[in-house]
py3Dmol code that shows the C-alpha trace and the ligand (Angstrom):
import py3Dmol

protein = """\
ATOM      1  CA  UNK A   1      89.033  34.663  59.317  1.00  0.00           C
ATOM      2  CA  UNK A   2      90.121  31.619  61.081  1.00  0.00           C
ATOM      3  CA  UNK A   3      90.353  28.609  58.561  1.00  0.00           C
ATOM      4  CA  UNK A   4      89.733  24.914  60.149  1.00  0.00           C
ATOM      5  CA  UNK A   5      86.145  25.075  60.796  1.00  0.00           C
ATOM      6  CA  UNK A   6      83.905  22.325  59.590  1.00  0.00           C
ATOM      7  CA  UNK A   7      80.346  22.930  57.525  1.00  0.00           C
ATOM      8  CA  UNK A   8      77.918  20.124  57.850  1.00  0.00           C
ATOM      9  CA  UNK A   9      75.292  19.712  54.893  1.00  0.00           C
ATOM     10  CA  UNK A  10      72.802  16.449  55.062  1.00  0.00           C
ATOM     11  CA  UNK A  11      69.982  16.744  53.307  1.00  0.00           C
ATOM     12  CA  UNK A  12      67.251  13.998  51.703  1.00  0.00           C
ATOM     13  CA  UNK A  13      68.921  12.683  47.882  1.00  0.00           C
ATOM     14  CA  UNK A  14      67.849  14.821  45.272  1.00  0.00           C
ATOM     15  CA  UNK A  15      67.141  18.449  47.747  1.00  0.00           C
ATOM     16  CA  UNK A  16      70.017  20.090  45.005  1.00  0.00           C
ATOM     17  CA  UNK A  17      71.939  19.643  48.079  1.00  0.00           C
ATOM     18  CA  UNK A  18      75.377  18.880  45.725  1.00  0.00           C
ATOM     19  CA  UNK A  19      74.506  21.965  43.250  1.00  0.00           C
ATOM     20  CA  UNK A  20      73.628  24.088  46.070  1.00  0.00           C
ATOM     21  CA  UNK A  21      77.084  23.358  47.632  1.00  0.00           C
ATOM     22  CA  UNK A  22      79.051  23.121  44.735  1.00  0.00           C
ATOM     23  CA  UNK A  23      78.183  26.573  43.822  1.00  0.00           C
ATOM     24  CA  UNK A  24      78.914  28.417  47.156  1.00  0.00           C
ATOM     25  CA  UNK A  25      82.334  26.304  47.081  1.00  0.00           C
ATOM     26  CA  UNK A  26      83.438  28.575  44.302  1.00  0.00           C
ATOM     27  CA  UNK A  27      83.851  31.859  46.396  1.00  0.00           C
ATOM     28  CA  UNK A  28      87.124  31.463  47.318  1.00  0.00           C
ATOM     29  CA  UNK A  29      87.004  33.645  50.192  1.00  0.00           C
ATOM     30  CA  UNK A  30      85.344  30.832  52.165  1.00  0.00           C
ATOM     31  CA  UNK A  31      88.347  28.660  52.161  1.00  0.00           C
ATOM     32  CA  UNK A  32      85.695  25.763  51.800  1.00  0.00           C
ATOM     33  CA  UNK A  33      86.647  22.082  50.712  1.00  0.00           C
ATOM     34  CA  UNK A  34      84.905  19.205  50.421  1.00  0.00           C
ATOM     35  CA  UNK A  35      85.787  16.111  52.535  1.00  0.00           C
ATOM     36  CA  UNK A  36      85.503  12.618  50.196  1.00  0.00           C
ATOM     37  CA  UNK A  37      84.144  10.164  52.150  1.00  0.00           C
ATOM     38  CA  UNK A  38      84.734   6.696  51.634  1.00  0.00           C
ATOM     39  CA  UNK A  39      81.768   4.086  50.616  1.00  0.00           C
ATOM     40  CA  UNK A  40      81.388   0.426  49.599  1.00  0.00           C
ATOM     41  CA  UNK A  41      78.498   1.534  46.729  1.00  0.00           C
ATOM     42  CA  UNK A  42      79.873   0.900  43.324  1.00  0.00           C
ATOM     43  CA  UNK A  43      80.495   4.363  41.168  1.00  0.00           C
ATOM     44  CA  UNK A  44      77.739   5.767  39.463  1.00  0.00           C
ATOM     45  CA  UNK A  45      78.106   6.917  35.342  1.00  0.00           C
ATOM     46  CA  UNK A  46      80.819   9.700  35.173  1.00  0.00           C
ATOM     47  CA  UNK A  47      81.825   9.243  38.933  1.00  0.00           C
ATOM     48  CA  UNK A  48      85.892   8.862  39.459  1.00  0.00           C
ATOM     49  CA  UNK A  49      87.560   6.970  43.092  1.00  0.00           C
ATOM     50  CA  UNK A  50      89.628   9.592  44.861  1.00  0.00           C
ATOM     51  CA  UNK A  51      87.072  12.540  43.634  1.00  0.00           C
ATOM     52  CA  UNK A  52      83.393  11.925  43.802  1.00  0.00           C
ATOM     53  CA  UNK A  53      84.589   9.373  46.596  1.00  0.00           C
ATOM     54  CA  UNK A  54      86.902   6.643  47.931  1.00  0.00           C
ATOM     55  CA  UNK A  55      85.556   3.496  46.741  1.00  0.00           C
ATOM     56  CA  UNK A  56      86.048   0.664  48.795  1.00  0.00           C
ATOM     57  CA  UNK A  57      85.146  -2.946  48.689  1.00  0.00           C
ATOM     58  CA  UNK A  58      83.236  -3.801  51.900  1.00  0.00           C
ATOM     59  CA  UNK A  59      86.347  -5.759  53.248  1.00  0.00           C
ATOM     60  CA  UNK A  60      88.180  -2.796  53.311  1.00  0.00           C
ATOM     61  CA  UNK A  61      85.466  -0.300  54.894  1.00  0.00           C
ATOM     62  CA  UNK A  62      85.343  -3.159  57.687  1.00  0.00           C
ATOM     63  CA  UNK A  63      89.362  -2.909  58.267  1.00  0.00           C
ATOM     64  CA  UNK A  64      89.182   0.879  58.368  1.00  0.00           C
ATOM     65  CA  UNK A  65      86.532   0.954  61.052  1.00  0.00           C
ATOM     66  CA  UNK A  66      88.638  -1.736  62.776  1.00  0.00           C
ATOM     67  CA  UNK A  67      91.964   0.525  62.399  1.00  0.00           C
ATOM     68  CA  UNK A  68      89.738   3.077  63.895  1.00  0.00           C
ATOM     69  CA  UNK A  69      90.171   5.355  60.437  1.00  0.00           C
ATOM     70  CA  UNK A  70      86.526   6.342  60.319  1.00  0.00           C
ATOM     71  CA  UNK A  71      85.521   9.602  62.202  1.00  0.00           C
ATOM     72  CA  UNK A  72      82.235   8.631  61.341  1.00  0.00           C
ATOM     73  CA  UNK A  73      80.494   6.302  59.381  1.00  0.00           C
ATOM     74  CA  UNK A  74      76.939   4.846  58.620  1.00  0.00           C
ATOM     75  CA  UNK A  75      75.025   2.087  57.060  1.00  0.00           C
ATOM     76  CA  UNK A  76      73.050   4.850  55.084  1.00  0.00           C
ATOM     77  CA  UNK A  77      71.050   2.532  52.679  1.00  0.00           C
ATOM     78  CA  UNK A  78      71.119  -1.107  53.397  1.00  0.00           C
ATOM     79  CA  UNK A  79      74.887  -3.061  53.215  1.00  0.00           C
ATOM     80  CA  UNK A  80      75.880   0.537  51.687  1.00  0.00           C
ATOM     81  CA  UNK A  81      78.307   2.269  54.253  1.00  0.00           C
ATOM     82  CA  UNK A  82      79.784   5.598  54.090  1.00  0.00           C
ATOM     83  CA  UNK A  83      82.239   7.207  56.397  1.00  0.00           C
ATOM     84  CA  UNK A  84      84.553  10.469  56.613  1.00  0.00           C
ATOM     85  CA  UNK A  85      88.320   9.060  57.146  1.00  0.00           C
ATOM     86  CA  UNK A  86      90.021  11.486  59.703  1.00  0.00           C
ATOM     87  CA  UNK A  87      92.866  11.687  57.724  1.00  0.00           C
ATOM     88  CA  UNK A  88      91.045  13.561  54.824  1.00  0.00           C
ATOM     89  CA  UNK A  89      89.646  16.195  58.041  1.00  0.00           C
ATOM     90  CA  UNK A  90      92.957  16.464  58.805  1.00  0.00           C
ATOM     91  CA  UNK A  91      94.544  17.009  54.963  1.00  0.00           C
ATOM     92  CA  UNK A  92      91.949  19.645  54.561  1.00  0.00           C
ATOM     93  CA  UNK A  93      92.723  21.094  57.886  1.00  0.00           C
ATOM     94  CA  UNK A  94      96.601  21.225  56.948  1.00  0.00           C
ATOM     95  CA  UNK A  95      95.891  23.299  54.112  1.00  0.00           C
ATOM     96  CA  UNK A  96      94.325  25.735  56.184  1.00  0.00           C
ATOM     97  CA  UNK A  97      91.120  25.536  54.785  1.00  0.00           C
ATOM     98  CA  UNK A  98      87.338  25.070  56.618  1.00  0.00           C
ATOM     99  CA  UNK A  99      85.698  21.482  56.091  1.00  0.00           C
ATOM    100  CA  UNK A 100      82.466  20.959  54.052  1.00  0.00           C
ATOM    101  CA  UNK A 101      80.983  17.203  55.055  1.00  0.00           C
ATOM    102  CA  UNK A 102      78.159  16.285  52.535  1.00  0.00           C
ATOM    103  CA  UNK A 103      76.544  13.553  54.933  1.00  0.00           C
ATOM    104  CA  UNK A 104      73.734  11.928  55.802  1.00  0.00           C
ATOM    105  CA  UNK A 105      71.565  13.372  59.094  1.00  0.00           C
ATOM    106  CA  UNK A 106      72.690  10.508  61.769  1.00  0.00           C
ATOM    107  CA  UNK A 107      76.682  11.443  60.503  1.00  0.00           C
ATOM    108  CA  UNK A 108      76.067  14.823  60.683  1.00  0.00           C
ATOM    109  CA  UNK A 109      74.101  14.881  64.375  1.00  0.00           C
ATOM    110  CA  UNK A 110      77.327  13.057  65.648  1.00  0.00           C
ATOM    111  CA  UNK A 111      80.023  15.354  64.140  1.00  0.00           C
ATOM    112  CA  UNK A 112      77.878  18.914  65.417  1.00  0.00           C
ATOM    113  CA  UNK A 113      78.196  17.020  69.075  1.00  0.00           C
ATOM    114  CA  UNK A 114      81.750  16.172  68.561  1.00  0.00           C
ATOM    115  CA  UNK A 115      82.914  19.651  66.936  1.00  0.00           C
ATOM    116  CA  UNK A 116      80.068  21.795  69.183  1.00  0.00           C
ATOM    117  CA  UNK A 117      80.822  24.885  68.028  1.00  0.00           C
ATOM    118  CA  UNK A 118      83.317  24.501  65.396  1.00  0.00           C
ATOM    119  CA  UNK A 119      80.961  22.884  63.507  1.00  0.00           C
ATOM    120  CA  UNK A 120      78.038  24.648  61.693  1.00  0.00           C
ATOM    121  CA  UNK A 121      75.069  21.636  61.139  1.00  0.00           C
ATOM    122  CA  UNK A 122      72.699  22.865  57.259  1.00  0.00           C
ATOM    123  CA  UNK A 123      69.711  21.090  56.319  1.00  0.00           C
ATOM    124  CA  UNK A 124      68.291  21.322  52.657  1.00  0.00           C
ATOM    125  CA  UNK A 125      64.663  20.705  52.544  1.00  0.00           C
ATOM    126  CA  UNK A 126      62.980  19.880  49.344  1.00  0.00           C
ATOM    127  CA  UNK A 127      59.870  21.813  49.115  1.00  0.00           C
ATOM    128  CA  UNK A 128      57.572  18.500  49.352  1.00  0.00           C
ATOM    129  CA  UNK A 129      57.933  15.125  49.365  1.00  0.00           C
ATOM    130  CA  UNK A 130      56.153  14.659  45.753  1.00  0.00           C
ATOM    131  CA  UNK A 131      58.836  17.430  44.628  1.00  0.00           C
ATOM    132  CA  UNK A 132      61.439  15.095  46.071  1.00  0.00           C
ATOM    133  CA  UNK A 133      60.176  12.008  43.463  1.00  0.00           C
ATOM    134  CA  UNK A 134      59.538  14.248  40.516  1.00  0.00           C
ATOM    135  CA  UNK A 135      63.329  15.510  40.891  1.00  0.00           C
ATOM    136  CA  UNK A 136      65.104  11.708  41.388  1.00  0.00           C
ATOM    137  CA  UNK A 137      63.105  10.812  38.899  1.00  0.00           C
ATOM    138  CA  UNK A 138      64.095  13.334  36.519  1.00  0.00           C
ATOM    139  CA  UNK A 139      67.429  12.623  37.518  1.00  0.00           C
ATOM    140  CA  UNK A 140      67.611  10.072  35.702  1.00  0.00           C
ATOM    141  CA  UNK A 141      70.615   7.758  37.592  1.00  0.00           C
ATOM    142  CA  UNK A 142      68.577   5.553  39.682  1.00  0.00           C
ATOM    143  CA  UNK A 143      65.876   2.681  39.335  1.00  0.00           C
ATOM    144  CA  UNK A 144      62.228   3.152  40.392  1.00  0.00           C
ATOM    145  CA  UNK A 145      63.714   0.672  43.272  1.00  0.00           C
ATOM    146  CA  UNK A 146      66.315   2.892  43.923  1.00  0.00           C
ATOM    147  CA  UNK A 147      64.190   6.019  44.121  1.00  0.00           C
ATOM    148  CA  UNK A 148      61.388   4.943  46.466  1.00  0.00           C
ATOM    149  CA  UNK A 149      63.992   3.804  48.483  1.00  0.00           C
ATOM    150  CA  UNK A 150      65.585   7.244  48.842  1.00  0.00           C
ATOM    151  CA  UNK A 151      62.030   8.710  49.643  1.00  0.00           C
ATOM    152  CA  UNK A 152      61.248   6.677  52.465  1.00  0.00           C
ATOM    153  CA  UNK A 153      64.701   7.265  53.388  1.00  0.00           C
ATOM    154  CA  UNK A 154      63.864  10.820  52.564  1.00  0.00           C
ATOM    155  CA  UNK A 155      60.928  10.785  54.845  1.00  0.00           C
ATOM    156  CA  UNK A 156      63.070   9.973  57.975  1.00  0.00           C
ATOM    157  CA  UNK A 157      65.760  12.193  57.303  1.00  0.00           C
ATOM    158  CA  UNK A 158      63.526  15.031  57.920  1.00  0.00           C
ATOM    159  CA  UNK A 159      62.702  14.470  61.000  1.00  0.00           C
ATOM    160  CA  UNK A 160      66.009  15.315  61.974  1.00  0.00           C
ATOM    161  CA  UNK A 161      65.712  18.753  60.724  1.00  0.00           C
ATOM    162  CA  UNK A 162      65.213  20.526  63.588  1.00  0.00           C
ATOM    163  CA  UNK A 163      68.579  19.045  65.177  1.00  0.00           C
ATOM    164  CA  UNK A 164      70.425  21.234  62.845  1.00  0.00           C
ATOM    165  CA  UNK A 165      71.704  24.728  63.041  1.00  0.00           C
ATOM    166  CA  UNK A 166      70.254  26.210  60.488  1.00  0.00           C
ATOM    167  CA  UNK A 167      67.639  24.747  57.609  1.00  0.00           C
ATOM    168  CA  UNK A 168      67.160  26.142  53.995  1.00  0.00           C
ATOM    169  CA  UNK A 169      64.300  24.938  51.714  1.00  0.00           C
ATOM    170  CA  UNK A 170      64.863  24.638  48.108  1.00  0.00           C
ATOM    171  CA  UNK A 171      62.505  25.848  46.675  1.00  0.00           C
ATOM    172  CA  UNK A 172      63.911  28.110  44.174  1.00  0.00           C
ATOM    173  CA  UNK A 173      67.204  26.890  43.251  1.00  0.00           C
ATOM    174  CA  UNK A 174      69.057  30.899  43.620  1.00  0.00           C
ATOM    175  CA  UNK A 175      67.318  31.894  46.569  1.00  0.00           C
ATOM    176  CA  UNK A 176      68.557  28.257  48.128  1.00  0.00           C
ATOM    177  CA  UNK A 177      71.885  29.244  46.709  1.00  0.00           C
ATOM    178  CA  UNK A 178      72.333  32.673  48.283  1.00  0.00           C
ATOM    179  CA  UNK A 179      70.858  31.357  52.263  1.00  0.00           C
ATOM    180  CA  UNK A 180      73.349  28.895  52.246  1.00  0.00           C
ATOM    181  CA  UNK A 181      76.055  31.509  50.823  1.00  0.00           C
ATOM    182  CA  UNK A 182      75.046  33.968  53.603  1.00  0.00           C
ATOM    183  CA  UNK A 183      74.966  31.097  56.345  1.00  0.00           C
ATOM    184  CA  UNK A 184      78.391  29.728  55.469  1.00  0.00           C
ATOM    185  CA  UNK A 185      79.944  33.129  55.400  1.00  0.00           C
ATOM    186  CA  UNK A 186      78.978  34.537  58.418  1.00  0.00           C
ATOM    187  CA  UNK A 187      79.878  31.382  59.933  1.00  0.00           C
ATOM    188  CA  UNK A 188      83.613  31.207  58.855  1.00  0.00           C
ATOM    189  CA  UNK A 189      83.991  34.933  59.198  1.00  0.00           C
ATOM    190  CA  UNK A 190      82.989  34.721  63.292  1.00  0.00           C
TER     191      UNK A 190
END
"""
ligand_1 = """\
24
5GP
P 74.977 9.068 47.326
O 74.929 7.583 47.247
O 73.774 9.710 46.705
O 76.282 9.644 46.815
O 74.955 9.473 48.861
C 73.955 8.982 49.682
C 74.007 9.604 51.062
O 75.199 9.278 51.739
C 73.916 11.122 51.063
O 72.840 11.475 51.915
C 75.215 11.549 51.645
O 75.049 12.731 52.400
C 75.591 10.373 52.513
N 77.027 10.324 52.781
C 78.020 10.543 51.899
N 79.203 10.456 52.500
C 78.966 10.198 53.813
C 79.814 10.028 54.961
O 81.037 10.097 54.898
N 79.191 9.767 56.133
C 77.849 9.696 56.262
N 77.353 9.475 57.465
N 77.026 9.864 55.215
C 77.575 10.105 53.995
"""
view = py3Dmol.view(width=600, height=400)
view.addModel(protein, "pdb")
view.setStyle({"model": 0}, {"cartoon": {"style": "trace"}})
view.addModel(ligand_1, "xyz")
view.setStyle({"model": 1}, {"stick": {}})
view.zoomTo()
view.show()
């Protein structure tokens, strides 16, 4: 199994994206770790800088795009930028272990053309758009603001779909579970 390979997830806020992924993460076989990124939004409840993410101020997202740090980076929502730092790529790399990028669609279209091949491109669907509200707002973490934003965000995200490798739907949450298993393992084991 050759290690150093990097799995790209995007997928609309609130597809179970994060549980889908944090579950196939635990079969160690897969060699998988997640890359932080670094972002100027403030933490959320229960959310720790170094972990979840690097939390920056925007002064110091703008000097690590100008000191060229950034591998990638977008505005995803408006004045909120995230970006994968090529160092933590390269940490994860060191360790000998295969890259998992939780990032949003235009990130993720750029790394698949920069890796080509050594980069495997997932998109989690939510069943429906209405499913998509129902499940942020269940969620409980963000304002009604803060939701309809993520569904019109939502709603351009997956258009990008078909750019991707390979798409799962969540639908149900174990069948989503076991795709992405299958998908990821057949990838690193090529
Ligand atoms: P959240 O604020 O819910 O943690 O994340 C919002 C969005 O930012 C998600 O769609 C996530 O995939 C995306 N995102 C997180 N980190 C990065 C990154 O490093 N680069 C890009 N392009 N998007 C990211």
């Amino acid at each position: 199994m050759t290690a150093g390979k990097l799995i790209i997830i995007s997928a609309p806020s609130g597809s179970g994206k994060s549980t889908i992924i944090n579950e196939v993460i635990k079969d160690e076989s897969l060699k998988l770790e997640f890359s932080i990124s670094a972002t100027t939004r403030p933490p959320r409840r229960g959310e720790t800088d170094g972990v979840n993410y690097y939390f920056m101020t925007p002064d110091e997202f703008k000097a690590a795009i100008a000191a060229d740090e950034f591998a990638e980076y977008q505005e995803v929502y408006e004045g909120r930028f995230y970006g994968t730092l090529k160092r933590e790529i390269e940490r994860i790399n060191e360790e000998g272990k295969n890259v998992v990028l939780d990032i949003d669609v235009l990130g993720g279209i750029n790394v698949k053309k920069m890796y080509g091949n050594h980069a495997l491109a997932i998109f989690i669907k939510p069943p429906s758009i209405d499913i998509l509200r129902h499940r942020l707002l269940s969620r409980g973490t963000d304002s009604i603001e803060e939701i309809e934003r993520r569904v019109s965000k939502a709603e351009f995200e997956l258009g990008y779909a078909d750019q991707y490798d390979q798409q799962v739907v969540n639908d149900v949450l174990r069948v989503a579970i076991d795709e992405t298993h299958d998908i990821i393992r057949d990838f690193v084991n090529q």
